[in-house]
N, C-alpha and C positions, 0 to 999 in steps of 0.2 A: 441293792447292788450299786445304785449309784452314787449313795453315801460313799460306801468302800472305795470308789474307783475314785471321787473326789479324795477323798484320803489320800489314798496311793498317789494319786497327782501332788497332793500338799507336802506329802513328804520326801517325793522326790525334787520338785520344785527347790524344799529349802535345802536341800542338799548341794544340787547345784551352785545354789546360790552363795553356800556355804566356802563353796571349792575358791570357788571367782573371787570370792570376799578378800581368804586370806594369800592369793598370788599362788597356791598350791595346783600341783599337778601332780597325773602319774604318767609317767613314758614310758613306755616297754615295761612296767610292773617296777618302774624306779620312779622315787620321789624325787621334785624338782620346784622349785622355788625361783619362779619370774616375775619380773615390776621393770618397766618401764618409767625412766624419770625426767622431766622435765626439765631442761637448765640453759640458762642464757651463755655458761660456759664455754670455751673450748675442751674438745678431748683432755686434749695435753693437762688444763686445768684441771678437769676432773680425776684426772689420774694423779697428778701430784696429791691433790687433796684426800684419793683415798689412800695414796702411800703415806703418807704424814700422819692418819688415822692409828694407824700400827699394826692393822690388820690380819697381814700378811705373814707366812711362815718364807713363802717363797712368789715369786712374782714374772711375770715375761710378757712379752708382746709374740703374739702369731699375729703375724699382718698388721691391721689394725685395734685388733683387739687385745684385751688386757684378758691374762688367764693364773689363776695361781691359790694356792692352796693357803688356805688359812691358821692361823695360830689360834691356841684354843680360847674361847668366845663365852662368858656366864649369857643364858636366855635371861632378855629383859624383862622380867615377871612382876618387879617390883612399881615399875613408871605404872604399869598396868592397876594398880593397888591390891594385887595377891602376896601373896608371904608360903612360904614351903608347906606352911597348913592344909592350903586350900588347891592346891594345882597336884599333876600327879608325880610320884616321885623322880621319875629319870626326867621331867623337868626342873627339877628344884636342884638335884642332886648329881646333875651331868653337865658336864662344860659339852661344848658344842666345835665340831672342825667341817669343813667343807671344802670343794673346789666351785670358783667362781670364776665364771666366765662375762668379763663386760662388754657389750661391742657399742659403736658410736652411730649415729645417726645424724645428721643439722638439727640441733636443738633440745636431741636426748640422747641417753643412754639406757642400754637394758641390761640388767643384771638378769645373771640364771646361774642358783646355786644347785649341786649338785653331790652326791656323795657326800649325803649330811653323816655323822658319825658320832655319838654321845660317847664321851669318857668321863667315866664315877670319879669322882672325885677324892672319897675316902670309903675306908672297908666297912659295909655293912654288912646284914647278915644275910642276905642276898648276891653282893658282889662283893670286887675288890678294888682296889683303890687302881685307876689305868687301865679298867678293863674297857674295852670298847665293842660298840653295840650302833649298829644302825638303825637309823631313824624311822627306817623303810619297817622296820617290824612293830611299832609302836603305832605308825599311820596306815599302812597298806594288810587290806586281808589279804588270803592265800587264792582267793578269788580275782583278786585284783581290783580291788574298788577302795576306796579308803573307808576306814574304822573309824563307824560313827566317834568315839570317845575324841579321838584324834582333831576331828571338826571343831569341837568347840577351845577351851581355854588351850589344848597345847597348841593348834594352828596360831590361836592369834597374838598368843606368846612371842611364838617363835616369825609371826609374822610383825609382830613391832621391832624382833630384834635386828631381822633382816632389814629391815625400815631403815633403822637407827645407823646401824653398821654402813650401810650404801649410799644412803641417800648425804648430799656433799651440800654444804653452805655456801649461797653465793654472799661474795663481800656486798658491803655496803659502806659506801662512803658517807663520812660524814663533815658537811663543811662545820666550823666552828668559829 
């Protein structure tokens, strides 16, 4: 019995663990993608920077906050060293769109993407080429907890892409 219950403890431990890892969450039984970033930046700085990215479909300020829908995005699989072989298909084979919300803080910002959205890319024999599918059905059961499969290579896929895409370069001056 207390084999079992140590068990049960280990696997939900790394599940946890799992969540926190890659910035994932579920709210109200919807996927949501939060990181907190550190930067010696101004706002204003970091928004330019991720306007210049190209990111964006569309873009606005509510208050102080940056809020706007994205242009469609390949998951960064490859920086990872995977290839279409090894990850699962509406990874490989889905561009990615989202709304993202950044707000400001003295010394950071937080991103939180939300109404993540896979669109196929070309017709297989499963889909069609523009069909779109949310992300929520690939991560979330109907229980409301996230799908194991989900935890491993597609979170942290799609947690380096989120990475990549947000996270902004401070300059660096170089005297000469």
């Amino acid at each position: 019995m207390r084999f079992s219950l140590a068990i049960l403890f280990a696997f939900f431990s790394l599940n946890t663990f799992a969540q926190e890892t890659h910035s994932f969450k579920i709210e109200s039984r919807n996927l949501i993608w939060q990181h907190v970033f550190e930067t010696s930046l101004s706002p204003d700085d970091v928004v330019q920077r991720l306007k210049t990215k190209g990111i964006w479909e569309a873009v606005e300020f509510v208050g102080d906050d940056l809020t706007g829908n994205s242009r469609k995005q390949a998951a960064d699989f490859r920086s990872l060293g995977y290839n279409e072989m090894n990850i699962p298909i509406y990874v490989g084979r889905m561009d990615i769109t989202f709304f993202a919300l950044v707000q400001f803080q003295e010394g950071k910002y937080r991103v939180t993407v939300s109404n993540i959205s896979l669109i196929q890319r070309y017709d297989d024999g499963i889909s069609k080429m523009g069909e779109v599918t949310s992300l929520d059905r690939f991560a979330i059961k109907k229980s409301g907890v996230f799908k194991s499969a989900f935890l491993g290579k597609p979170a942290e896929i799609y947690n380096k892409t989120f990475l990549s895409i947000f996270e902004v370069e401070e300059s660096v001056e170089a005297d000469w």
